[in-house]
C-alpha positions in Angstrom: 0.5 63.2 -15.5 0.9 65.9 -12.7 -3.0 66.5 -13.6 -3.9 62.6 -12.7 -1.4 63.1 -9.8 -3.2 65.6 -8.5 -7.0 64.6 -8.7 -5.7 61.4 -6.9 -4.3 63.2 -4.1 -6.8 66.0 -3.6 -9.8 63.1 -3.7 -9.5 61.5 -0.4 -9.8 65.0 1.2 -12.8 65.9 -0.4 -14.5 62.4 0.7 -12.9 63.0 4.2 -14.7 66.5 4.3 -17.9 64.5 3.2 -17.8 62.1 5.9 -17.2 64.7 8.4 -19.9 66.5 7.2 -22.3 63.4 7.8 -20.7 63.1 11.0 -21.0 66.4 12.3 -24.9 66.4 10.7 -25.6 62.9 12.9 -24.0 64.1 15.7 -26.4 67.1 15.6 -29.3 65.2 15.3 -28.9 63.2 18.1 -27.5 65.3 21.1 -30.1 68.5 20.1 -33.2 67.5 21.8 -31.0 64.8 23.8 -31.2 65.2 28.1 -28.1 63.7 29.6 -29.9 63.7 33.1 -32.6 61.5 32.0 -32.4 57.5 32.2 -32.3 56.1 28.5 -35.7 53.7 29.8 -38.6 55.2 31.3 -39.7 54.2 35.2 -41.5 51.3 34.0 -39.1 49.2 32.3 -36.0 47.4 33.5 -32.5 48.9 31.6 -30.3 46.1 31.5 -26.2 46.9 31.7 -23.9 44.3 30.8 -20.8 44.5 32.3 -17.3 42.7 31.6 -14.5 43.1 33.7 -10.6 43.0 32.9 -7.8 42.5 34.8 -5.0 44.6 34.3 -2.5 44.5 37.2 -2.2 43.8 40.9 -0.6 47.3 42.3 0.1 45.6 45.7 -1.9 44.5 48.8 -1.0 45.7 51.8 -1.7 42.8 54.8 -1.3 45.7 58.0 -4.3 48.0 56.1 -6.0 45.1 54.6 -6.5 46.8 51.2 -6.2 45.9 48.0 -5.0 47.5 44.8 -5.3 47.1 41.5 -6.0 48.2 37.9 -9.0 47.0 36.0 -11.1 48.0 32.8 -14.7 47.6 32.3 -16.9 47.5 29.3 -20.3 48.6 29.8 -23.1 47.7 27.0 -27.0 49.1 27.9 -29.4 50.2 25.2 -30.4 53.6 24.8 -32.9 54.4 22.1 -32.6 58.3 22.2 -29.2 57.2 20.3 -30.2 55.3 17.3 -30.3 56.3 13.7 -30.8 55.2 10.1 -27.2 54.4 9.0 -28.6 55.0 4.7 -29.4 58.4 6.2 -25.9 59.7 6.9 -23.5 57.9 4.6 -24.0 54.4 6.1 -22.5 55.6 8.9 -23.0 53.1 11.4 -21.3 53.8 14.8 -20.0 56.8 16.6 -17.4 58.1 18.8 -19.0 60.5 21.3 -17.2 62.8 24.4 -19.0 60.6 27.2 -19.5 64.3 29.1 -22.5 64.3 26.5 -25.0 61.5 27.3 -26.4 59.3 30.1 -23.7 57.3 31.9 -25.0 54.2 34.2 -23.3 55.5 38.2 -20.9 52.1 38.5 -19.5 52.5 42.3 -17.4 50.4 44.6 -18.6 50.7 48.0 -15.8 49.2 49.5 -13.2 51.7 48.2 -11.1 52.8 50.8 -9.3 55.9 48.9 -12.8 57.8 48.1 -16.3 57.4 46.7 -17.0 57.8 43.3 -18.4 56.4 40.0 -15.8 54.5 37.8 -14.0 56.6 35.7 -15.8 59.9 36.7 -14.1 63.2 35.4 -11.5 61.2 33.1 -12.6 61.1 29.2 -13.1 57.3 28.2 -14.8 57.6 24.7 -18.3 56.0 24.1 -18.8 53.9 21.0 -22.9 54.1 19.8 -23.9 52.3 17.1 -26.9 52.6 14.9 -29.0 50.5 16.8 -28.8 52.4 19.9 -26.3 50.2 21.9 -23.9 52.2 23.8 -20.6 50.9 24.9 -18.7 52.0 27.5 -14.8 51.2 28.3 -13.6 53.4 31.9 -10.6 52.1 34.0 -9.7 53.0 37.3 -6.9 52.1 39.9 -9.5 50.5 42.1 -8.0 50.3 46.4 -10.9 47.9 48.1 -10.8 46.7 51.6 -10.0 43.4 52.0 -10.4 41.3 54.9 -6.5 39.3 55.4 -5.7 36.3 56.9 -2.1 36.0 57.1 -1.7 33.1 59.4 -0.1 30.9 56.9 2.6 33.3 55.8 4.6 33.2 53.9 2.0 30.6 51.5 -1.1 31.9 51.9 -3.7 32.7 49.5 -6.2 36.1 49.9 -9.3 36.4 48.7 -10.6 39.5 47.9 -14.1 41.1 46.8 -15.0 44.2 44.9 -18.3 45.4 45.1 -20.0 47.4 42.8 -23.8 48.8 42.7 -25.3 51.0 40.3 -25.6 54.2 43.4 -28.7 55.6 43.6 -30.7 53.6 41.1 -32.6 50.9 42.8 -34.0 48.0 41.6 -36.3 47.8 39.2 -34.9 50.3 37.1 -31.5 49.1 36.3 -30.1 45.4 36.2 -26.7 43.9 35.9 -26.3 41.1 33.4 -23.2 39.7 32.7 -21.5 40.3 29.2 -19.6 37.0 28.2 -21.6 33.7 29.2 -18.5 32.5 31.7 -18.4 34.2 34.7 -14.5 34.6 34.5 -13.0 38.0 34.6 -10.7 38.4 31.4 -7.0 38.7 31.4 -6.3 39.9 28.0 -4.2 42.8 29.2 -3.1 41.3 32.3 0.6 42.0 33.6 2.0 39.3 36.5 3.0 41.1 39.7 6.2 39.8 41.0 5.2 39.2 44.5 1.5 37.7 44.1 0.6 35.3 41.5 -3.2 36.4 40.2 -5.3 32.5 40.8 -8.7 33.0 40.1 -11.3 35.6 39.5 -15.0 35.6 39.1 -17.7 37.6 39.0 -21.0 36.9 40.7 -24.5 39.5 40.1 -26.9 39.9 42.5 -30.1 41.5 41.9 -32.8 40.0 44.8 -31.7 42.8 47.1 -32.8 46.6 46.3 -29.5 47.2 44.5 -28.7 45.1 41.3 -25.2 43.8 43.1 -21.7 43.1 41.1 -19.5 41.6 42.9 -16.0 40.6 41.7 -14.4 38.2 44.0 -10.4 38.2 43.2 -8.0 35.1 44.7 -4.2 36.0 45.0 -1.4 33.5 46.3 1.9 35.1 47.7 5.4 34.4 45.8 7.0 32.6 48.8 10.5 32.0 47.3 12.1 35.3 48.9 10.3 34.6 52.2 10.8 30.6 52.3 14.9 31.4 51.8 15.4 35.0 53.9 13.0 34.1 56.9 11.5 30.1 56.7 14.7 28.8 56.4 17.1 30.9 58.8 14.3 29.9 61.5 14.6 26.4 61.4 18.1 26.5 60.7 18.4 28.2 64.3 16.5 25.6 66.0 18.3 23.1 64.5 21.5 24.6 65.7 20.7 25.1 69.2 20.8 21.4 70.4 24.3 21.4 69.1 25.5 22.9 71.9 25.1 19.3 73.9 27.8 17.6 72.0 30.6 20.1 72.7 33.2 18.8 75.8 32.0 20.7 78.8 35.9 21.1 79.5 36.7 23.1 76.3 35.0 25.6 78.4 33.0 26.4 74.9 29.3 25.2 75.4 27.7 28.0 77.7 29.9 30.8 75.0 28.6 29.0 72.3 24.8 28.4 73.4 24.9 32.1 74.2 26.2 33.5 71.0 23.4 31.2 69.2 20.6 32.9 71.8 21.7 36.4 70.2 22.0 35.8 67.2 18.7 34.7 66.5 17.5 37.3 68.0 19.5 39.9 66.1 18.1 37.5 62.9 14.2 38.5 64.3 14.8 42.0 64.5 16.1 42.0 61.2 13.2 39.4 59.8 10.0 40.9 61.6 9.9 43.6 59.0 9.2 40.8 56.4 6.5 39.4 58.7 3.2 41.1 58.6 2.4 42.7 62.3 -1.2 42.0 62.6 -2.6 39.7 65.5 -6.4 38.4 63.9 -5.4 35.9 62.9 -1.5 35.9 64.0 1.2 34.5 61.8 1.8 30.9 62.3 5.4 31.4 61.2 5.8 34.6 64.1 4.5 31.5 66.6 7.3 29.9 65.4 9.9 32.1 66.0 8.3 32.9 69.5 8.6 29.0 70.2 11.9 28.7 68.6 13.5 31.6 70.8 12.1 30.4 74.1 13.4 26.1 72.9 16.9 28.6 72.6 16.3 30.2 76.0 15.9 26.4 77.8 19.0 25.2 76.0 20.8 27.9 77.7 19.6 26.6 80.8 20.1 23.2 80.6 23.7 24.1 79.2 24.2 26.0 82.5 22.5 23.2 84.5 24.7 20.6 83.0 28.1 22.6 83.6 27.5 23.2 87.2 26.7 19.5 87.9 30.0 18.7 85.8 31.8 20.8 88.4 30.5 19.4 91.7 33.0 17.5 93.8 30.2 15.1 95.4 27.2 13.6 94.1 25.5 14.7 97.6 25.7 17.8 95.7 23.1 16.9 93.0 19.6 16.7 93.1 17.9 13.3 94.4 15.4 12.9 91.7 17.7 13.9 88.7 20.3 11.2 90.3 17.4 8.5 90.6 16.4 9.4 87.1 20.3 9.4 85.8 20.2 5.9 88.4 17.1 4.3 86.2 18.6 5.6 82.5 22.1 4.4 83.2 20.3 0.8 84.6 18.1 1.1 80.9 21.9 1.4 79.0 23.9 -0.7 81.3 21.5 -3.3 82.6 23.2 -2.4 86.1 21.9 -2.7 89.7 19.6 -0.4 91.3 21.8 0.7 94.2 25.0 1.0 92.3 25.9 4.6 92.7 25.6 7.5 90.1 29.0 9.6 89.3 28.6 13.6 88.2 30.0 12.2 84.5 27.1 10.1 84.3 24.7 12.7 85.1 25.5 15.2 82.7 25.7 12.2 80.2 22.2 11.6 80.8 21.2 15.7 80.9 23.2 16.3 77.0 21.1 13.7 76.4 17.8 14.5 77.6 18.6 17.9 76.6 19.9 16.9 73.1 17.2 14.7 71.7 13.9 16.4 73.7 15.4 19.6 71.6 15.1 17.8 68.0 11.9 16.2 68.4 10.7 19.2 69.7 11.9 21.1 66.8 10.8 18.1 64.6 7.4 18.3 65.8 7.5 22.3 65.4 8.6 21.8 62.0 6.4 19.2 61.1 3.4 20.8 62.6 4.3 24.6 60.9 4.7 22.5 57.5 1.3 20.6 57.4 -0.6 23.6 58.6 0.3 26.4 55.9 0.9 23.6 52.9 -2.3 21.9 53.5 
């Protein structure tokens, strides 16, 4: 029994060393006479690369720098004959795991990189698969940081589209040719992990090959995660503006309105000290949202005005005192309400009725039409 034991165990060892020994003898066979520097094709045929492109995460995007970053795998399938074998010749060994330091590598570059220029995957060890009939594949990754051209004016709900462009450097056209490896021109996602602040929409690929480069380009759509924003800086905005107007309503003789129309001035501006590190500082194109807030602040600064205006006319001890056109004015609004005669006389009451007023409702329609405006702009 310990005999039987014993043949079973030591048998898998010696077919191991068999199979190693086939391996080792293929491996010989091919890389000998083999010339890494050389192109697999000769200068008179075309070497076609397919090329499939994954996903893997967004790292983050950065709106000031317009760059992108993310993580992405390729696989990379071209033909190289130097590489194929009889499989009944070595065991029916049909592929092969090869140090990719040992044979011809297509150059796959990103000319828009911002953080340095270099072939995908160059001095990291991504293992080549070749098969018996000569097709090489090839899987490198990268943390790839593009340029990207931003366009933030729709903060925070806008979309950015971004393009990665890759070219085979220093191998023109004829002699190698993108092709692209599944029949959809979708980028796959079967390793993708969501980013928490953009949401990943589309991506595509798109080959080029009528200029003198054969011409990947991978065009990646992101949309922001405007939840944070929309509650921390959207809202707070309005919120102000809505809350200036208020001032109007309070009794001039609480002696109230100018402390409270005041304390409303500073504290939205305290609130965009605070918020204009969420919003992106770039000015082509400028934030519609930091338009806003510019708009907003200076509706804030005439309320404080026309508080100040309406408390001094409150005070007067004539109407002599007040300005002729703003009494015709309060004359021809009162006459409107009251249906009264033209040269009935105006009191000071009766003109500050009619400034809250004005003052009151020009600032919500204003701010309705800011708000309406803002709204239809970055949602449609």
């Amino acid at each position: 029994m310990k005999q039987i034991l014993y043949f079973f165990c030591i048998l898998p060892i010696f077919i191991h060393a068999q199979t190693i020994t086939d391996v080792q003898r293929l491996y010989k066979d091919l890389l000998t006479n083999y010339t890494k520097e050389v192109m697999p094709t000769p200068s008179t045929e075309t070497m076609n690369i397919r090329i499939g492109i994954f996903i893997v995460s967004i790292n983050y995007f950065r709106e000031v720098e317009e760059s992108l970053s993310l993580t992405g795998s390729f696989i990379l399938l071209w033909h190289d004959p130097r590489l194929k074998w009889n499989p009944s010749s070595y065991s029916n060994i049909s592929l092969l795991i090869l140090d990719p330091m040992n044979i011809w590598l297509p150059p796959l570059v990103i000319i828009n990189r911002v953080d340095k220029f270099e072939s995908i995957g160059d001095g990291k060890k991504f293992y080549i698969t070749v098969w018996s009939s000569g097709f090489v594949v090839n899987s490198p990754g990268d943390v790839l940081d593009v340029k990207c051209i931003t366009d933030i004016s729709k903060f925070p709900f806008d979309r950015q589209t971004c393009t990665l462009h890759f070219i085979p450097y220093g191998i023109p056209m004829p002699y190698i040719s993108f092709r692209p490896l599944y029949k959809e021109d979708q980028c796959q996602f079967d390793y993708y992990t969501p980013n928490s602040d953009w949401t990943l929409e589309e991506c595509s690929q798109i080959i080029d090959n009528a200029t003198d480069h054969s011409n990947l380009y991978v065009i990646v759509q992101i949309k922001r995660q405007s939840l944070y924003y929309t509650i921390m800086v959207v809202f707070p905005t309005f919120l102000f503006g809505f809350l200036n107007p208020l001032v109007f309503i309070v009794p001039v003789e609480t002696g109230e309105r100018i402390g409270l129309a005041i304390t409303l001035l500073l504290s939205y501006a305290i609130f965009l000290t605070l918020a204009s590190a969420s919003v992106p500082a770039t000015s082509n194109p400028m934030c519609a949202l930091l338009i806003v807030m510019i708009i907003i602040i200076t509706v804030s600064g005439i309320i404080l005005y026309g508080t100040t205006i309406t408390i001094k006319y409150h005070y007067k001890k004539k109407t002599d005192d007040i300005w002729s056109p703003l009494k015709g004015f309060a004359r021809w609004a009162m006459k409107r309400k009251c249906c009264s005669a033209e040269n009935v006389p105006v009191t000071q009451d009766e003109v500050v009725y009619v400034l809250d007023s004005l003052f009151f409702y020009g600032s919500y329609v204003m701010m309705i039409l800011i708000g309406f405006g803002y709204f239809l702009y970055v949602l449609v």
